[in-house]
C-alpha positions, 0 to 999 in steps of 0.5 A: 507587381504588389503581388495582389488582384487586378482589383487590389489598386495595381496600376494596368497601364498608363496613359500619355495624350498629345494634341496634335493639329497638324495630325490626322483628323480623328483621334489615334491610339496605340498601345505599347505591350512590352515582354514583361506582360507576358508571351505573345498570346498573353500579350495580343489578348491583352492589346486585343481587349484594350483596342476594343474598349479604345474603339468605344471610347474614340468619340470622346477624345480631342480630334487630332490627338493621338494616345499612346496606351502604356500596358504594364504587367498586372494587366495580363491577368486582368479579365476584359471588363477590368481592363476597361475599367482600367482604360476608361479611368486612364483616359479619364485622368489624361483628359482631366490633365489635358492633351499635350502639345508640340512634337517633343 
């Protein structure tokens, strides 16, 4: 990382969204907290945090689609509300972009 504050314009995670008809009727996310965001305390909290603030926000994903949550290491110390923040404009720019399709 930068070195600076969650705040400082470091990237938390990254977002990938796939449209998926054939898929389960609601919308899925998982999330994908690699050793490099810290122990594993480190990292439950972390995905703890993030799969709260997915729950609120699976309303307004496509049915069908599945979200893969990418979390990188600037989110270990992240505090919950810039996670969600974090979350929210992840998914924001991944809606805008508009859901992949197929299985590849």
């Amino acid at each position: 990382g930068s070195g600076g504050s969650p705040g400082s314009g470091e990237a938390l995670l990254v977002t990938h969204l796939r449209a998926d008809p054939s898929g389960p009727r609601g919308p899925q996310v998982g999330f994908v907290v690699s050793k490099a965001v810290g122990n594993a305390v480190t990292r439950n909290r972390v995905r703890r945090r993030l799969r709260h603030a997915a729950a609120a926000r699976l309303d307004g994903l496509p049915e069908g689609s599945r979200t893969v949550v990418r979390v990188l290491p600037g989110a270990a110390t992240a505090g919950s509300a810039a996670l969600r923040a974090a979350l929210d404009q992840a998914l924001d720019r991944s809606l805008r972009a508009g859901p992949r399709t197929g299985s590849s």
